[in-house]
C-alpha positions as CSV (number, residue, x, y, z in Angstrom):
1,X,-10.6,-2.5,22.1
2,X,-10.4,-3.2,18.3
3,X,-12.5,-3.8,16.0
4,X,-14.2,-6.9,13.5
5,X,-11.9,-6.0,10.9
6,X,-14.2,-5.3,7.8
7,X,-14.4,-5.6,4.4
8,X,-14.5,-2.5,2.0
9,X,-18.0,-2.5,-0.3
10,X,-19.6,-4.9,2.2
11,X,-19.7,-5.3,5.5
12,X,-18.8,-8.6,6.5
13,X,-18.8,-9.6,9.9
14,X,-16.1,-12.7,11.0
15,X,-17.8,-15.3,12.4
16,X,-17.0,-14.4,15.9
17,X,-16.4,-16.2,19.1
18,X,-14.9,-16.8,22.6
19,X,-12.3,-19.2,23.8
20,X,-13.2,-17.9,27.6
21,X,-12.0,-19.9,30.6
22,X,-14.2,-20.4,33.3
23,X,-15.3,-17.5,35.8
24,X,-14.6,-18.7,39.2
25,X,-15.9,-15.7,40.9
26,X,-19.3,-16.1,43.0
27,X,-22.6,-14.4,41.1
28,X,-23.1,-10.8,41.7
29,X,-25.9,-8.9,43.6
30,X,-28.7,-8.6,41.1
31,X,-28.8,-5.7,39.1
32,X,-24.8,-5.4,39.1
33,X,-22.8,-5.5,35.9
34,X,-20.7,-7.9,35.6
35,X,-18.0,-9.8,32.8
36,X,-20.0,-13.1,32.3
37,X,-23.6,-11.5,31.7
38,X,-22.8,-8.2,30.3
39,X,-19.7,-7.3,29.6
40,X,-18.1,-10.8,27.8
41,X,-20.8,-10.1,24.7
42,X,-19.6,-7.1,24.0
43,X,-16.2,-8.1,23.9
44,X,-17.0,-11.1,21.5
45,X,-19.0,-9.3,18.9
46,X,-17.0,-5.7,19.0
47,X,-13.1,-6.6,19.7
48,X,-12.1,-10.4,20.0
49,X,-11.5,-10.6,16.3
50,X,-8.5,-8.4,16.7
51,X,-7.8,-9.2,19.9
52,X,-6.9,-12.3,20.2
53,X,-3.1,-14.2,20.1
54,X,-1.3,-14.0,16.8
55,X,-3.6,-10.7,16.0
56,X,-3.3,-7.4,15.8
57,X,-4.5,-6.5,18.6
58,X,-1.6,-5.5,21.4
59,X,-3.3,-7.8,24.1
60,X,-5.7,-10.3,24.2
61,X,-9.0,-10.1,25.9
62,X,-9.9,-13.8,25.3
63,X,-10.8,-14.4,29.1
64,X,-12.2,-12.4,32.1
65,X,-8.5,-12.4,33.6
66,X,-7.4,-10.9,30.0
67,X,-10.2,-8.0,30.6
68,X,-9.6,-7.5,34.2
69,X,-5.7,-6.8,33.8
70,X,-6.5,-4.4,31.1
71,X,-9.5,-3.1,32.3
72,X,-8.7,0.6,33.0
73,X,-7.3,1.1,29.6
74,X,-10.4,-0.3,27.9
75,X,-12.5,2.0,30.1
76,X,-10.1,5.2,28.2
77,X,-10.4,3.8,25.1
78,X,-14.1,3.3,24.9
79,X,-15.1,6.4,27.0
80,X,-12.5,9.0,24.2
81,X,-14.3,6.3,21.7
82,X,-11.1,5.8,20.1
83,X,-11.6,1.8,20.2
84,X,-13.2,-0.3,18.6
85,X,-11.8,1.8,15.7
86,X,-14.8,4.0,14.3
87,X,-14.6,7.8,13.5
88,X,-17.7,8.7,12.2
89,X,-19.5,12.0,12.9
90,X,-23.0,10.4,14.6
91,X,-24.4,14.0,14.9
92,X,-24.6,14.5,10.8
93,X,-24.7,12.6,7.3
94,X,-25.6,8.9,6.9
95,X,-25.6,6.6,10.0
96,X,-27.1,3.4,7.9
97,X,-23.9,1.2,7.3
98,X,-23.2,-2.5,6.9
99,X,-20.4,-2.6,8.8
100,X,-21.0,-0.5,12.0
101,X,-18.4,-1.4,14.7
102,X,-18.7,0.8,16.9
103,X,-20.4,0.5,20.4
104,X,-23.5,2.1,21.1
105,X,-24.0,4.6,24.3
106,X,-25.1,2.2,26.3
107,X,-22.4,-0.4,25.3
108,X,-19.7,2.1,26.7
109,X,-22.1,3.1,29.8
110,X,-21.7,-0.9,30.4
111,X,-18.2,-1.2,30.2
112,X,-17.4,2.3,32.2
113,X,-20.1,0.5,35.2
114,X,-18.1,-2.8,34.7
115,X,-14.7,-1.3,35.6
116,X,-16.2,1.7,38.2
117,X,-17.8,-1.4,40.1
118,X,-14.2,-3.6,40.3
119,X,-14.5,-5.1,37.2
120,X,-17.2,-8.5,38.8
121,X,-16.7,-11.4,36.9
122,X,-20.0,-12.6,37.7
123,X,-21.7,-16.3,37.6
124,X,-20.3,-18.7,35.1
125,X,-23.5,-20.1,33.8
126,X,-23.9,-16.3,32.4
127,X,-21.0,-17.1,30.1
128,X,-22.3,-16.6,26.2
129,X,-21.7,-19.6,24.3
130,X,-18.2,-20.1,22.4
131,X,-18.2,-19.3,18.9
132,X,-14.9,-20.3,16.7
133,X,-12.8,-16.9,16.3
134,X,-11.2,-17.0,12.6
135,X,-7.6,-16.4,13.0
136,X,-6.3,-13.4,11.5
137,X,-3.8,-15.1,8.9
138,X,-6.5,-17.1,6.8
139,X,-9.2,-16.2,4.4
140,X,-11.9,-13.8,6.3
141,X,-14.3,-14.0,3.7
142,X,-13.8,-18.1,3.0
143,X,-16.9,-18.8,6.0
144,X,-19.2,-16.5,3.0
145,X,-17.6,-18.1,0.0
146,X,-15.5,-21.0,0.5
147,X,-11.2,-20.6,-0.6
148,X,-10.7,-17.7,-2.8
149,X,-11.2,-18.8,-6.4
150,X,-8.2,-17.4,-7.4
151,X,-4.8,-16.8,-5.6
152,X,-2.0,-14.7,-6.7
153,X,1.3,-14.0,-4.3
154,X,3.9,-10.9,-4.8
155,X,6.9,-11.4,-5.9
156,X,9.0,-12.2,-2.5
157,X,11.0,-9.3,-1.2
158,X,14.0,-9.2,1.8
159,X,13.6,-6.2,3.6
160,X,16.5,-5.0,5.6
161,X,16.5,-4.6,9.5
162,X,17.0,-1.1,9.2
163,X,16.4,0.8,6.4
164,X,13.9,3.7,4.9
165,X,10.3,2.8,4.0
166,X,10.4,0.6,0.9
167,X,7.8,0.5,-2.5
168,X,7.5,-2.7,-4.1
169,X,6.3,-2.5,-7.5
170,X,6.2,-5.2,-9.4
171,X,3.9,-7.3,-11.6
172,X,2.0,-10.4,-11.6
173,X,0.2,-12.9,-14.2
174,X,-3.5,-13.6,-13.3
175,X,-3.4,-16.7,-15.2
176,X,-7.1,-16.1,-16.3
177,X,-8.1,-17.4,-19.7
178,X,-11.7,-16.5,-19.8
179,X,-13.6,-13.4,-18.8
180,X,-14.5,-13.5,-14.8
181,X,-16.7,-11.3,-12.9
182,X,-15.3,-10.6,-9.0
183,X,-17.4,-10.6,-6.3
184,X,-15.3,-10.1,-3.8
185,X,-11.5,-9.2,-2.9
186,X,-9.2,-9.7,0.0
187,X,-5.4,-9.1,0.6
188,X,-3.9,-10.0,3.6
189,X,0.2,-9.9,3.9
190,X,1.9,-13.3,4.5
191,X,2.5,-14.9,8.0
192,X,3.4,-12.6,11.3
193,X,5.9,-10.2,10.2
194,X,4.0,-9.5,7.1
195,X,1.5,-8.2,9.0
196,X,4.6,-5.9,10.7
197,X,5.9,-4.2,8.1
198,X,3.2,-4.2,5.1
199,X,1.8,-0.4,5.5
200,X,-0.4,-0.5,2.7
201,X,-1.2,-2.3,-1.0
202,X,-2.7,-1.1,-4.1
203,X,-3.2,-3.8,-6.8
204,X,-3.7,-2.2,-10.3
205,X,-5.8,-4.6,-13.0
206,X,-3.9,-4.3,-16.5
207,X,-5.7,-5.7,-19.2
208,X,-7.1,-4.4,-22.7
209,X,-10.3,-3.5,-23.0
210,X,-11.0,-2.5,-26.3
211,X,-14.5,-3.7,-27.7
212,X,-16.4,-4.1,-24.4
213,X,-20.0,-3.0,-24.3
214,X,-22.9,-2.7,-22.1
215,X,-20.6,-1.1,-19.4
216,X,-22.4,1.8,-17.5
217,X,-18.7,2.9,-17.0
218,X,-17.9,3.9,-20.8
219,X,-15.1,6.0,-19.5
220,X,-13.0,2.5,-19.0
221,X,-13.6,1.0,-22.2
222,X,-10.5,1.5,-24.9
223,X,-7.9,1.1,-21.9
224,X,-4.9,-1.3,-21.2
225,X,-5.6,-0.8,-17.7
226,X,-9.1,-1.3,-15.8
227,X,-7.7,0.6,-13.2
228,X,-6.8,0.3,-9.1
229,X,-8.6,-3.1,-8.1
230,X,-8.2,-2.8,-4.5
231,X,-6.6,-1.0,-1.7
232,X,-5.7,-2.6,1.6
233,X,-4.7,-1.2,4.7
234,X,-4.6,-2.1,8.1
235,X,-8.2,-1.6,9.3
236,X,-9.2,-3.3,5.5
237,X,-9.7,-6.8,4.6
238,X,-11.0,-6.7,1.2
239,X,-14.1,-5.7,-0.7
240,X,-17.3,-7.3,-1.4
241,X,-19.3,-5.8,-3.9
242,X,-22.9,-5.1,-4.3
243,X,-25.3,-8.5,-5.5
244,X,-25.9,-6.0,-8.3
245,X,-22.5,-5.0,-9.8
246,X,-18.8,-6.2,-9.4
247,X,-15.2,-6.3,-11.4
248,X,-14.1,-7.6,-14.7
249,X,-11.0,-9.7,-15.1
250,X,-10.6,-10.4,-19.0
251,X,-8.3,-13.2,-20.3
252,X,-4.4,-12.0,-20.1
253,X,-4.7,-9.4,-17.3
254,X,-2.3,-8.5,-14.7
255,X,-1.9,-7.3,-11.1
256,X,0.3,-4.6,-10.9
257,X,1.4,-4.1,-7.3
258,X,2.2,-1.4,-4.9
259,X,4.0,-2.5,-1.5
260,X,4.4,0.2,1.3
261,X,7.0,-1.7,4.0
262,X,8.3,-0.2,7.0
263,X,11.6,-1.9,8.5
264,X,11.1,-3.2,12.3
265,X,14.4,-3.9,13.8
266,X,14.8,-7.6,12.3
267,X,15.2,-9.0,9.4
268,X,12.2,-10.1,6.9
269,X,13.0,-12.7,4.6
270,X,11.0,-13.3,1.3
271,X,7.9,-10.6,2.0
272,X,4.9,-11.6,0.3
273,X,1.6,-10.4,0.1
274,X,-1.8,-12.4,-1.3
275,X,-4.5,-11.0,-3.2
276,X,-7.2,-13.5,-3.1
277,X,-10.1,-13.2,-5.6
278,X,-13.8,-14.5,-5.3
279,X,-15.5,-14.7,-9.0
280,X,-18.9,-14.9,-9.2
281,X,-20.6,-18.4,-10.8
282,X,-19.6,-18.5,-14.6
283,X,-23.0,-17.8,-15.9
284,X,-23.9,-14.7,-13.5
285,X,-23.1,-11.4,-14.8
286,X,-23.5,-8.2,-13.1
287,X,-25.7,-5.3,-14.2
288,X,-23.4,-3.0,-13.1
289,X,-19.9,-2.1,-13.0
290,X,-17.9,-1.0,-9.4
291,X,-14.9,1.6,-9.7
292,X,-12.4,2.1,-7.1
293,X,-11.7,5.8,-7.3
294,X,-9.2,7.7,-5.3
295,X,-10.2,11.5,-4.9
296,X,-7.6,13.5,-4.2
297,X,-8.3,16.5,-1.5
298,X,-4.9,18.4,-2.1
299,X,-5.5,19.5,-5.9
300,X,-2.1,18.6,-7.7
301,X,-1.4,16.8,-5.0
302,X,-0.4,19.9,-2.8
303,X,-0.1,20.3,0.7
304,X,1.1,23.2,2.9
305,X,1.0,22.8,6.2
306,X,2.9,25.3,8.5
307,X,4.4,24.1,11.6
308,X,2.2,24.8,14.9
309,X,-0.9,25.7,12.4
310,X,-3.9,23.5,11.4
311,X,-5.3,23.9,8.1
312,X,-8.5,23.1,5.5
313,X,-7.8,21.6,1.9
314,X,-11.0,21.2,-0.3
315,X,-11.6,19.6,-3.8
316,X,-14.2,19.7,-6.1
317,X,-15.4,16.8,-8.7
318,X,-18.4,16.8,-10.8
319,X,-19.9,13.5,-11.8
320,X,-19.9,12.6,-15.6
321,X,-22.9,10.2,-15.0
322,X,-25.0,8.7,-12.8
323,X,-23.8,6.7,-9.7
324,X,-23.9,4.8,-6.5
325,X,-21.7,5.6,-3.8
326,X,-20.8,2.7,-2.0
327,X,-18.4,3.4,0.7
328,X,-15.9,6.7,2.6
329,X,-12.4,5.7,3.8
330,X,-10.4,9.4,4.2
331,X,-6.7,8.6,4.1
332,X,-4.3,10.9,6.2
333,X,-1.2,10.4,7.7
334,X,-0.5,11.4,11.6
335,X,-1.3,15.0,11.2
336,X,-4.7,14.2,9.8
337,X,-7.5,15.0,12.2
338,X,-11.3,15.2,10.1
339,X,-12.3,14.8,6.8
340,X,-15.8,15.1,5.1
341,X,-17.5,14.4,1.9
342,X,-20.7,17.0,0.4
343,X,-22.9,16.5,-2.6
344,X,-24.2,19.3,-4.2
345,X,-27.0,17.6,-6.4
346,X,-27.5,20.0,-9.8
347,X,-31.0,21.8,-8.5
348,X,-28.9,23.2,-5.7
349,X,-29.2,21.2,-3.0
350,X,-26.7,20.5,-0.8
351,X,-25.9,17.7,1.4
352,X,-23.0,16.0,4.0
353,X,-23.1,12.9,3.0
354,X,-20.4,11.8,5.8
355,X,-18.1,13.4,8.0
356,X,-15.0,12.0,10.2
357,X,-14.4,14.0,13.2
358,X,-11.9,12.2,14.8
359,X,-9.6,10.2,12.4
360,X,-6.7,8.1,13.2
361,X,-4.1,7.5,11.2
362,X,-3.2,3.8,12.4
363,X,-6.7,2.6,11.2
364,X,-7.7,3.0,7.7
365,X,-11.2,2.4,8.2
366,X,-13.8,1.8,5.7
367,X,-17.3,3.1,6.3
368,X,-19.6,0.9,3.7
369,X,-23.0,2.2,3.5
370,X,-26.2,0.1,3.8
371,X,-27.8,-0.8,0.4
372,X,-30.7,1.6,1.9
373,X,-28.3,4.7,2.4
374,X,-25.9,4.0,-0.5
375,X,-26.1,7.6,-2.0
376,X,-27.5,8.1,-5.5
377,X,-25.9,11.1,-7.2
378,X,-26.9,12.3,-11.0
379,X,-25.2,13.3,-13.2
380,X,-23.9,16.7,-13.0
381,X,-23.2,16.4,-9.0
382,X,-20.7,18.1,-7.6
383,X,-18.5,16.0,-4.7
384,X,-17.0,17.9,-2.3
385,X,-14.2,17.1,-0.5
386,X,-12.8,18.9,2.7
387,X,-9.9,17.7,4.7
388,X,-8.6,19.6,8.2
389,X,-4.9,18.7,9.5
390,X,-3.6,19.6,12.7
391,X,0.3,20.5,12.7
392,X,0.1,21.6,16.5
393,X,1.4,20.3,19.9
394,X,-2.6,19.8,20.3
395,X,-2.1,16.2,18.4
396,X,-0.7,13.3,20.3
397,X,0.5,11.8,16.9
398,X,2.4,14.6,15.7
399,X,6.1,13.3,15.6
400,X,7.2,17.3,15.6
401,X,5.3,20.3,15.4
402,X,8.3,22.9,14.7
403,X,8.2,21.0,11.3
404,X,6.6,22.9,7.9
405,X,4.6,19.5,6.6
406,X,4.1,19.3,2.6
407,X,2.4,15.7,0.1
408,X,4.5,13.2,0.2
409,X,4.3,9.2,0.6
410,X,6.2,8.8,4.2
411,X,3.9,8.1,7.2
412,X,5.8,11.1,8.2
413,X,4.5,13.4,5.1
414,X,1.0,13.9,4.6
415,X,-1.8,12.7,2.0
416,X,-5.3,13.5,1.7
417,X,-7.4,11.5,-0.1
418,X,-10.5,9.4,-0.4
419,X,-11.4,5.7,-1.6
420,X,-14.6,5.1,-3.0
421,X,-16.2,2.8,-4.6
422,X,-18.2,4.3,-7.9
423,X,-20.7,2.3,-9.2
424,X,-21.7,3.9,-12.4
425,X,-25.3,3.9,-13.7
426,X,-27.1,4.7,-17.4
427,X,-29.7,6.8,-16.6
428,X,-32.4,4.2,-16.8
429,X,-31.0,2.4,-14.0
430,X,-30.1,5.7,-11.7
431,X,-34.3,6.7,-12.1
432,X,-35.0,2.7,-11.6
433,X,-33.0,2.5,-8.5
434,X,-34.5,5.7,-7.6
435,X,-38.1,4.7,-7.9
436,X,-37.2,1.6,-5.6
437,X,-36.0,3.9,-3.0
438,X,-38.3,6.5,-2.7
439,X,-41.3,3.7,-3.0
440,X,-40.0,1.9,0.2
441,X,-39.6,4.8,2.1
């Protein structure tokens, strides 16, 4: 099973639904589990959103016939919990998150009875009620906020049938002629084949900023560019940021892009990719500034990874000010196998904020913390960063193991970084916030 594909500083959940037919099969013996009563709701709320016809899902399981045909395989997938998509460590760090996916033990104990009992389809009238399933190519965030407020295509690119990974790098105009706050992001790569061959996009805002004040984050102030304003991958729709803090778009700015595409054995005409932007109301500013922040694992960008060997890579940061950490999305390629993130607070405490045990490198997936959980860090923390890879025959993704693996930006290279969202805090706010926190406990 897949998963509701989520947003990246807020969880948003797709309004989700069922376009099931009928289940012809007579009702069950009380007490058995069966597809219209039990199993069918799970399959709605946890993997329809991906799995449904023009999706990214590889089959659909729309229908008790769709489940039934692939019912062994979702059995495997659930029980290695490798589907719906989500690779937390549940026996340490923060469990609180607003965009949990991922099915609970008695949600797999369901499906595994389901399948071990012959997969019962059970009485019709048990059938949950249709929802309307948003397909995958418009706007995931429009049922929250309406059409983007503000649309902006790549330049079109032709990639080749058959040729080496391509990066597309060009620039756009927002068009903006007035300050804007953003509330929320979303990219999503134009029509089916998009969806094929876009790997991943990073959108870098370009504007001056010279003058601005009142910023928590004084570190961006003076600069022709504000810095990466969202990262999309599959596994990602977008980003929706705190009711508290957001990003600033100022008049003149520009989207710098960064298109990862993979050739697929045909021809893509005119590639495009849409960045869609949600501003908040003109006369609502945020208190608080969000930074997307990648932290690099492999200082200088260094990897060595010798062939048949795992091995550890760890980084160290220490915060210049106060902050909120929204969100922990590692990024590895197909060697990458767990990666963590540890705050060591300046009185000596340490703490594992998050840790994922079983990544996979086909799902980039965002893990956004509740508003609850959202760590505070002061300033003078120290985020540590630990990432293991596994460069053995002991990986089913490893495209060869006989191979010495070093940094470098093919799926077939290795990365190891993290995306977070920062949101910085004077130190008023960080002891406010705190107060609130502790005083709801």
């Amino acid at each position: 099973m897949w998963p509701v594909v989520v947003a990246g500083t807020f969880a948003f959940v797709a309004l989700l639904s069922v376009r099931s037919q009928a289940v012809s099969e007579p009702q069950q013996a009380a007490g058995a589990v069966t597809f219209a009563k039990d199993v069918a709701p799970i399959l709605q709320q946890k993997c329809q959103v991906c799995h449904q016809p023009n999706s990214i899902g590889p089959m659909s399981l729309l229908t008790y016939e769709d489940a039934r045909k692939y019912a062994r395989r979702i059995k495997t997938k659930v029980s290695d919990r490798l589907m719906p998509p989500w690779h937390i460590d549940k026996t340490v760090g923060i469990q609180q998150f607003k965009n949990d996916r991922s099915l609970t033990d008695r949600e797999v104990d369901t499906i595994v009875r389901w399948v071990d009992e012959g997969t019962p389809a059970g009485d019709p009238k048990d059938m949950p009620p249709p929802a309307d399933l948003r397909p995958s190519d418009e706007w995931q965030f429009a049922p929250l906020y309406g059409k983007p407020d503000l649309v902006i295509k790549s330049p079109s690119y032709t990639l080749a049938a058959r040729t080496q990974d391509k990066w597309f790098r060009p620039v756009s105009d927002t068009g903006l002629t007035e300050p804007r706050w953003v509330r929320a992001i979303e990219i999503k790569p134009v029509g089916l084949n998009g969806r094929r061959t876009v790997h991943h996009v990073l959108t870098t805002l370009q504007q001056q900023e010279d003058g601005i004040t009142g910023l928590a984050d004084s570190a961006h102030d003076h600069q022709t560019s504000a810095g990466l304003f969202m990262e999309w991958a599959v596994g990602k729709t977008g980003e929706i940021f705190p009711a508290d803090a957001g990003k600033l778009m100022l008049p003149g700015s520009r989207i710098r892009w960064e298109i990862h595409m993979f050739a697929i054995g045909e021809e893509v005409k005119d590639n495009q990719v849409e960045l869609g932007i949600y501003f908040y109301p003109k006369d609502t500013v945020p208190q608080r500034r969000t930074v997307l922040r990648m932290f690099n694992v492999a200082p200088g960008s260094r990897l060595d990874i010798p062939p048949n060997k795992t091995a550890m890579t760890q980084n160290f940061y220490v915060m210049q000010a106060p902050a909120r950490i929204e969100n922990f999305q590692p990024h590895m390629h197909m060697r990458g196998k767990a990666m963590s993130m540890e705050a060591i607070y300046p009185d000596g405490r340490r703490e594992v904020l998050s840790h994922v045990d079983k990544f996979q490198w086909n799902w980039h997936v965002n893990y956004v913390y509740a508003d609850h959980t959202a760590p505070l860090l002061p300033k003078g923390t120290v985020l540590v960063f630990t990432a293991w890879h596994d460069n053995t025959a002991a990986n089913p993704n490893n495209p060869d193991p006989k191979q010495w693996v070093g940094w470098g930006d093919r799926t077939v290279d290795e990365m190891a970084h993290v995306w977070v969202d920062v949101t910085y805090l004077n130190p008023d706010d960080y002891q406010k916030l705190l107060a609130e926190r502790k005083a709801k406990k």
